[in-house]
PQR file with spaces between the fields and no chain letter, atoms N, CA, C, O and H, PARSE charges and radii, in Angstrom:
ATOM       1  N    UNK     1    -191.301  -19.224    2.826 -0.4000 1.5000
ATOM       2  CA   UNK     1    -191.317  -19.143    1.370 -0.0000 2.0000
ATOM       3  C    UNK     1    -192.325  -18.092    0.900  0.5500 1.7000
ATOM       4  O    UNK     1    -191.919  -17.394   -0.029 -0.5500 1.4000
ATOM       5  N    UNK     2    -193.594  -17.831    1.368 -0.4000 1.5000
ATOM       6  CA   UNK     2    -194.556  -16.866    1.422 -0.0000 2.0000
ATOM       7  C    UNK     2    -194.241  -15.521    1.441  0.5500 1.7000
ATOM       8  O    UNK     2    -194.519  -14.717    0.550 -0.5500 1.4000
ATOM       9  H    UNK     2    -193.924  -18.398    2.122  0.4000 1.0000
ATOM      10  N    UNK     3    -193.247  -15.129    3.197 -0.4000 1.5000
ATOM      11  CA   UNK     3    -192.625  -14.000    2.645 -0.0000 2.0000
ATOM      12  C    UNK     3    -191.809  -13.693    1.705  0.5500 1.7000
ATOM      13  O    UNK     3    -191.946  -12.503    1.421 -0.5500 1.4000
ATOM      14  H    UNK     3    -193.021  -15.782    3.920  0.4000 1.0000
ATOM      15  N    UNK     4    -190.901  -14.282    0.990 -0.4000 1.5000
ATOM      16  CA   UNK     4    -189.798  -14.274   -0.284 -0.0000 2.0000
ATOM      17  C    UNK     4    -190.597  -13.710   -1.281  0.5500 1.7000
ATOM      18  O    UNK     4    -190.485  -12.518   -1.565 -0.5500 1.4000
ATOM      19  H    UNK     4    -190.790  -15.248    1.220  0.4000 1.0000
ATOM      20  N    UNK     5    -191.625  -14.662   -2.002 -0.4000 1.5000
ATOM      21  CA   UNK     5    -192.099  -14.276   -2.953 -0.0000 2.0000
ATOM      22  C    UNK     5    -193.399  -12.938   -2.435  0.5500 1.7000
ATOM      23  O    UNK     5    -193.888  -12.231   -3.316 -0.5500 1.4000
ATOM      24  H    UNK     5    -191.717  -15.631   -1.771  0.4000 1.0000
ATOM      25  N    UNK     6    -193.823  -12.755   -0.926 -0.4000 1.5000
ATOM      26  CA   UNK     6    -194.392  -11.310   -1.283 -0.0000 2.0000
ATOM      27  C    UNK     6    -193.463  -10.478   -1.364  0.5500 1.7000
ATOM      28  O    UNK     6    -193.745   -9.440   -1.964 -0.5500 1.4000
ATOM      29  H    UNK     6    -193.425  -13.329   -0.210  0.4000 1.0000
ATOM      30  N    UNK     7    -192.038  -10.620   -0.802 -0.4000 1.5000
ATOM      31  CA   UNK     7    -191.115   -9.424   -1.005 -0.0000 2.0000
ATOM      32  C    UNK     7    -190.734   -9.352   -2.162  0.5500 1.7000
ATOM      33  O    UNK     7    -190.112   -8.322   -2.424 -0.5500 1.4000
ATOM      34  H    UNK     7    -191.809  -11.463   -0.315  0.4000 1.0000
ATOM      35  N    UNK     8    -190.929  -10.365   -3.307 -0.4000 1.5000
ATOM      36  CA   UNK     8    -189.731  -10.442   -4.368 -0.0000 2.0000
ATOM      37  C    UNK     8    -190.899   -9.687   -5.438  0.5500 1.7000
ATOM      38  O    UNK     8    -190.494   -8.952   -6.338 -0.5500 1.4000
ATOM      39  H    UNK     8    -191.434  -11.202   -3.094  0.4000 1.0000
ATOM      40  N    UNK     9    -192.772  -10.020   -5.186 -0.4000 1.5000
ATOM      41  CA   UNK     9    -194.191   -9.051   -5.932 -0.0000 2.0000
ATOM      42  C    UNK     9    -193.746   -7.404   -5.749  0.5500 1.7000
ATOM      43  O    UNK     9    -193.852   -6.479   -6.555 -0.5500 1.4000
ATOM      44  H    UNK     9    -193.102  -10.617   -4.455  0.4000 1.0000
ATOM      45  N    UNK    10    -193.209   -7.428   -4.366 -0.4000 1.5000
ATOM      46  CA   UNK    10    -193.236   -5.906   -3.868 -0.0000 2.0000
ATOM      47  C    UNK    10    -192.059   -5.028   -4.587  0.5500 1.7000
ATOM      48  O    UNK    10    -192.069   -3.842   -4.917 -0.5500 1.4000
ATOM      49  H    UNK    10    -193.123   -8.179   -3.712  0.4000 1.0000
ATOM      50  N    UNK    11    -191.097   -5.968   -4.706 -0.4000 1.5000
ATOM      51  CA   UNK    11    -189.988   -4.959   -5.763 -0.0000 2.0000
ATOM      52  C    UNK    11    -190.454   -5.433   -6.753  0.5500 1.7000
ATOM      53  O    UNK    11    -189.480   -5.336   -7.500 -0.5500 1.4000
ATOM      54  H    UNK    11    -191.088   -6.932   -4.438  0.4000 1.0000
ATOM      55  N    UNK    12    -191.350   -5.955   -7.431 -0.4000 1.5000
ATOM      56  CA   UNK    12    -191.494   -6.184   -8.859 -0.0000 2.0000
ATOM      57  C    UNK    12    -192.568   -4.769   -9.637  0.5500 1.7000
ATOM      58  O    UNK    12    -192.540   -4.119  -10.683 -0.5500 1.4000
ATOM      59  H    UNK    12    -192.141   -6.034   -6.824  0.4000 1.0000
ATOM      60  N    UNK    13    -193.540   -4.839   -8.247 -0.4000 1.5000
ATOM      61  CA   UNK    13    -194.587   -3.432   -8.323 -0.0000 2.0000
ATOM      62  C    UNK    13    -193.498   -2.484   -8.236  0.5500 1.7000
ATOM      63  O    UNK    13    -193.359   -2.061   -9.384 -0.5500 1.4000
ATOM      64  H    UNK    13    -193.564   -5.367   -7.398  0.4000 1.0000
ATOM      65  N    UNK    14    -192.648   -1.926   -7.471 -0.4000 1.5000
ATOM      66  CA   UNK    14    -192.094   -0.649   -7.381 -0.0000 2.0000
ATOM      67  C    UNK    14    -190.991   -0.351   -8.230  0.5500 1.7000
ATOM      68  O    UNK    14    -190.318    0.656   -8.447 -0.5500 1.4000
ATOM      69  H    UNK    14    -192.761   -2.270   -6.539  0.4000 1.0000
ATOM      70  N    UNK    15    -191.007   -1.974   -8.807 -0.4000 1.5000
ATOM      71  CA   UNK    15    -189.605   -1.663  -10.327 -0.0000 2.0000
ATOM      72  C    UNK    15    -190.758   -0.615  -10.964  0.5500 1.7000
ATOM      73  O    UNK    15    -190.621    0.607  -11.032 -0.5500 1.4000
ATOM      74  H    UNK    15    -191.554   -2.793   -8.630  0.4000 1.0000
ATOM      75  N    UNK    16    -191.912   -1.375  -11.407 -0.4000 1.5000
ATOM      76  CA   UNK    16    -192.891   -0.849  -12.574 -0.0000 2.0000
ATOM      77  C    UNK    16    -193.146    0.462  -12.343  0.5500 1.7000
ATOM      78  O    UNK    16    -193.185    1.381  -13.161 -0.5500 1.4000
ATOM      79  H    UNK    16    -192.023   -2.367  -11.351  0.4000 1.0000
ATOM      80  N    UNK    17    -193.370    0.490  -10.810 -0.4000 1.5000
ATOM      81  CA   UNK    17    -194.453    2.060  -10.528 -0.0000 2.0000
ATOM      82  C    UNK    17    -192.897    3.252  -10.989  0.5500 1.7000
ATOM      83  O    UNK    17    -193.077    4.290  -11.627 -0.5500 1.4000
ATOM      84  H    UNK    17    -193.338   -0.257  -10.146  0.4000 1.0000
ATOM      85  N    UNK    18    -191.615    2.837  -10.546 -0.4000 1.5000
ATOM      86  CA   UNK    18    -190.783    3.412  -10.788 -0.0000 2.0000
ATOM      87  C    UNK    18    -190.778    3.738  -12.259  0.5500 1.7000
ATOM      88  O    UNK    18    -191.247    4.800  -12.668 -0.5500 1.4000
ATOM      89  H    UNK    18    -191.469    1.994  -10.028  0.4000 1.0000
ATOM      90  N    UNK    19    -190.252    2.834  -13.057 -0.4000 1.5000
ATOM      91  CA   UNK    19    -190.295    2.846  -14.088 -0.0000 2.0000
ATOM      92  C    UNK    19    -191.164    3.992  -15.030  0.5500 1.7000
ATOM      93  O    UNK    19    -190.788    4.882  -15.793 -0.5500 1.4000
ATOM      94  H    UNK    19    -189.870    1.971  -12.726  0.4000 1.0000
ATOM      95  N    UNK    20    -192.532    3.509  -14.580 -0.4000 1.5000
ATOM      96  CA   UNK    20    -194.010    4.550  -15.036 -0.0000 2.0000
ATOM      97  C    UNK    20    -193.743    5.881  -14.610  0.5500 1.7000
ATOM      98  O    UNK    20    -194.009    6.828  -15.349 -0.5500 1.4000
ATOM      99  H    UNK    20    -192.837    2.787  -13.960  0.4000 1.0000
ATOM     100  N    UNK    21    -193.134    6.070  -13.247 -0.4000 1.5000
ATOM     101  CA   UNK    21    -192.970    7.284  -13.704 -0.0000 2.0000
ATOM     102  C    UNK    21    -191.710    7.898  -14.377  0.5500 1.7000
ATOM     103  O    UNK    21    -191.728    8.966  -14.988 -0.5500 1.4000
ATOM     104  H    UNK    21    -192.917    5.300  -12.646  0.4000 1.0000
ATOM     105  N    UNK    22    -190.765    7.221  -14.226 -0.4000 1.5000
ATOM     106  CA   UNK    22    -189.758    8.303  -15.143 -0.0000 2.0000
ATOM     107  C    UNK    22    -190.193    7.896  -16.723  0.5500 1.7000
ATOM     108  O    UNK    22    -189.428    8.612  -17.369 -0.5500 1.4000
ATOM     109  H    UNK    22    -190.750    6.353  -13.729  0.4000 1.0000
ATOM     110  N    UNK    23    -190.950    7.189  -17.638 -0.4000 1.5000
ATOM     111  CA   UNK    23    -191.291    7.169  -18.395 -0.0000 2.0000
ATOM     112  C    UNK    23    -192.440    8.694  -18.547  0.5500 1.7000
ATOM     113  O    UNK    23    -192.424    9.470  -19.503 -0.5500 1.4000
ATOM     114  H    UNK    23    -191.572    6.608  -17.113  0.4000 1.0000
ATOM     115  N    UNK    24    -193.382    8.800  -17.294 -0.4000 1.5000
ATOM     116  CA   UNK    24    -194.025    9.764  -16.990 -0.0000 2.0000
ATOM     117  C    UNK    24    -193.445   11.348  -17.231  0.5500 1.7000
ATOM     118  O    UNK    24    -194.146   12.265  -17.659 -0.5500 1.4000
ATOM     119  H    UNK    24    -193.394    8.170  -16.517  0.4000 1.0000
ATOM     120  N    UNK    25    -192.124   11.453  -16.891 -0.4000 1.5000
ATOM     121  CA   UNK    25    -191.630   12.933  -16.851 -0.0000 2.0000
ATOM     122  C    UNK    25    -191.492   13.453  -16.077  0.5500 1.7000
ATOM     123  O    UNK    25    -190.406   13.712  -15.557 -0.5500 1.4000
ATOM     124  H    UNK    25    -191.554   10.708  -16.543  0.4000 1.0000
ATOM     125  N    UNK    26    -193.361   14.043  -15.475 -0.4000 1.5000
ATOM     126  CA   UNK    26    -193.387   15.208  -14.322 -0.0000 2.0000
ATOM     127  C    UNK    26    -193.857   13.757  -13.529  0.5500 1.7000
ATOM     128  O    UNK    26    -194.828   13.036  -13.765 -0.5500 1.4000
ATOM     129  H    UNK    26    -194.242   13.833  -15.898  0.4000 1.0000
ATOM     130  N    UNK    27    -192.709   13.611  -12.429 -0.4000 1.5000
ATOM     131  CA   UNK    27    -192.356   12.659  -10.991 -0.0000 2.0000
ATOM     132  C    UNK    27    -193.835   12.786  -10.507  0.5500 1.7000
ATOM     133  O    UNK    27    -194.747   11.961  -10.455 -0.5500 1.4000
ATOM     134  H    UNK    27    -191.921   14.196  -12.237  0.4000 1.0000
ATOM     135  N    UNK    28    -193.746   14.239  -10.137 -0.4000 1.5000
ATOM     136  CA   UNK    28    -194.867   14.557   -9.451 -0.0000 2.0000
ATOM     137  C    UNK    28    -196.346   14.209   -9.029  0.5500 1.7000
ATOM     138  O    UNK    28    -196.873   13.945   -7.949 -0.5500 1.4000
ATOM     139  H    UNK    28    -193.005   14.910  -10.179  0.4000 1.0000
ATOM     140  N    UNK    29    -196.958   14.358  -10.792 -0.4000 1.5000
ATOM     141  CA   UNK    29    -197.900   14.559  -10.541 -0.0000 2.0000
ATOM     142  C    UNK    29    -198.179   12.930  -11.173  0.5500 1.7000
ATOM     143  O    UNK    29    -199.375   12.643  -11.225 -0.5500 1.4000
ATOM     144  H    UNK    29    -196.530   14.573  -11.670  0.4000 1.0000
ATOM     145  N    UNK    30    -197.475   12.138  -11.525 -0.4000 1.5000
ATOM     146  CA   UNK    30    -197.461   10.859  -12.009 -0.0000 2.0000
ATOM     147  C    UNK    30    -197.680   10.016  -10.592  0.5500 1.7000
ATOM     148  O    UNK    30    -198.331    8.973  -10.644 -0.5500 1.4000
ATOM     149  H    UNK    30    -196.503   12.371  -11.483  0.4000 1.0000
ATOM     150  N    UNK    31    -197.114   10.488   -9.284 -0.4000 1.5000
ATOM     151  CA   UNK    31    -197.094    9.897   -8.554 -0.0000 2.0000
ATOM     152  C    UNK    31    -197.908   10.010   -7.898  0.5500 1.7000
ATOM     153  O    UNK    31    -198.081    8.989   -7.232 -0.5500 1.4000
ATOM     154  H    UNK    31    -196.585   11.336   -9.242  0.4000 1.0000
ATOM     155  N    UNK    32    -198.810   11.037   -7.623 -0.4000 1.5000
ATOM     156  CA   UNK    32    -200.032   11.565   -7.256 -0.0000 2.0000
ATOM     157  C    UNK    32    -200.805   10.697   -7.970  0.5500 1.7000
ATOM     158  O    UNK    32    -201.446   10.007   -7.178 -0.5500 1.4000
ATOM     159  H    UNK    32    -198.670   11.866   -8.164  0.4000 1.0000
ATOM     160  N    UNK    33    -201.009   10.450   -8.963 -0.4000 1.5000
ATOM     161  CA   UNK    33    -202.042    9.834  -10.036 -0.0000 2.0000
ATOM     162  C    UNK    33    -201.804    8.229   -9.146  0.5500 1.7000
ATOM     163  O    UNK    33    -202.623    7.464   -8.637 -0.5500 1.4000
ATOM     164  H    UNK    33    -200.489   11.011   -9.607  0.4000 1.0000
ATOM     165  N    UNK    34    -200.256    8.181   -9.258 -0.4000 1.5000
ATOM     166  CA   UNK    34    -200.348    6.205   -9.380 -0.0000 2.0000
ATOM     167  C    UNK    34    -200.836    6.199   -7.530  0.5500 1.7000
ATOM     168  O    UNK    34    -201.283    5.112   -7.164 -0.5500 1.4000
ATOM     169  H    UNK    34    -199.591    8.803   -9.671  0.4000 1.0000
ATOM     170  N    UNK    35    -200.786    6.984   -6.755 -0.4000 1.5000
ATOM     171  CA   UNK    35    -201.390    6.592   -5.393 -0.0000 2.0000
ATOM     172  C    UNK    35    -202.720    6.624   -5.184  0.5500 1.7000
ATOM     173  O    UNK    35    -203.457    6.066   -4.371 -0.5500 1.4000
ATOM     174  H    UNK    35    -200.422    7.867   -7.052  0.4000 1.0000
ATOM     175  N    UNK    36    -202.987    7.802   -6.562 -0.4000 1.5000
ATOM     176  CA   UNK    36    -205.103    7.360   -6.760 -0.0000 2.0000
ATOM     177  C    UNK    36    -205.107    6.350   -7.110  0.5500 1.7000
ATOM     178  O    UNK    36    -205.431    5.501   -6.279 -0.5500 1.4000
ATOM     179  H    UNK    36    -202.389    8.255   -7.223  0.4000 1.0000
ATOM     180  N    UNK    37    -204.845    6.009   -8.149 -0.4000 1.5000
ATOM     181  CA   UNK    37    -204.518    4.648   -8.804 -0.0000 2.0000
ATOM     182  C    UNK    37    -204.816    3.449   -8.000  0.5500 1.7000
ATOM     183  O    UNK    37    -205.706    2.615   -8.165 -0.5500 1.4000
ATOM     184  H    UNK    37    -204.581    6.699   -8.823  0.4000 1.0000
ATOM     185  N    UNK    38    -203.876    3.527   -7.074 -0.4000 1.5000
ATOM     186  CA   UNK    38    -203.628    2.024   -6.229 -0.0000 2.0000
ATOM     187  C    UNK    38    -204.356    2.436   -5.247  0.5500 1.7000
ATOM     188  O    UNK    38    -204.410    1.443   -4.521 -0.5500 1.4000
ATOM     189  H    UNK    38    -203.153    4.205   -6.940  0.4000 1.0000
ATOM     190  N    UNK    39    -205.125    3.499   -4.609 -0.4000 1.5000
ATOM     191  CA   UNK    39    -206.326    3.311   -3.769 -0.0000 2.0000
ATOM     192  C    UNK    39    -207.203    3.100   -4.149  0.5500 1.7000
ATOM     193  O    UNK    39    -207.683    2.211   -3.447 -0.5500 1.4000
ATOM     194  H    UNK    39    -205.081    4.305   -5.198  0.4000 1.0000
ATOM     195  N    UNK    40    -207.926    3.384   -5.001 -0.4000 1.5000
ATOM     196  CA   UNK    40    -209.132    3.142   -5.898 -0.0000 2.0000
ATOM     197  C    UNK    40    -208.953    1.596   -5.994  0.5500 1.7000
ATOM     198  O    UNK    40    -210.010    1.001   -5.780 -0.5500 1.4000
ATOM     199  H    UNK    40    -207.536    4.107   -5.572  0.4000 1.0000
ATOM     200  N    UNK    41    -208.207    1.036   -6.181 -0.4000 1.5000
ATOM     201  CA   UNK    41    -208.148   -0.662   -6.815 -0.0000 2.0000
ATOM     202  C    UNK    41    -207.642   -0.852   -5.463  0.5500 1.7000
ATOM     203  O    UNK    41    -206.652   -1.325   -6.020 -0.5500 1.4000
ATOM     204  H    UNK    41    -207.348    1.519   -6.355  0.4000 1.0000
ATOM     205  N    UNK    42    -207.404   -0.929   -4.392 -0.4000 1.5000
ATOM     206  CA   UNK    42    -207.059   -1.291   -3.091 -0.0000 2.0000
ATOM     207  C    UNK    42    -208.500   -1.246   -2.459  0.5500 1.7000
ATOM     208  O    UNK    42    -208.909   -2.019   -1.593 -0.5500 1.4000
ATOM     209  H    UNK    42    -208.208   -0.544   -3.940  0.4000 1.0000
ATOM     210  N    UNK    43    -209.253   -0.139   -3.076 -0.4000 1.5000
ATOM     211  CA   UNK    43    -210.570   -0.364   -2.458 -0.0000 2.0000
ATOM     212  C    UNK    43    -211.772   -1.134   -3.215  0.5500 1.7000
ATOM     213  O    UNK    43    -212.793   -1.442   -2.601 -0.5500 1.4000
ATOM     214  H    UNK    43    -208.921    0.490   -3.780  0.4000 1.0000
ATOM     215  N    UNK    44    -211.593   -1.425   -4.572 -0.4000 1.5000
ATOM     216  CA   UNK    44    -212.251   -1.845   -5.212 -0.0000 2.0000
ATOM     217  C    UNK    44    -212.327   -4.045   -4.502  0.5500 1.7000
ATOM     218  O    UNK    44    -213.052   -4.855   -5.080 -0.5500 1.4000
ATOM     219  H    UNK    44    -210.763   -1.176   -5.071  0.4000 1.0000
């Protein structure tokens, strides 16, 4: 049951991160940002 719901968090993050960026525009550099993003708070 543990794995279900971490798999079901993990498409819920990559709906959003998706989402953020085509709301974003430039793919690119949005995606660059959201992988600082989530290292910085991965290390925090």
């Amino acid at each position: 049951m543990r794995g279900v719901s971490f798999v079901f968090s993990f498409i819920v993050i990559w709906y959003l991160v998706n989402f953020h960026l085509l709301k974003l525009g430039s793919s690119e550099v949005g995606f660059f940002r959201k992988i600082k993003y989530v290292q910085s708070f991965a290390i925090a």
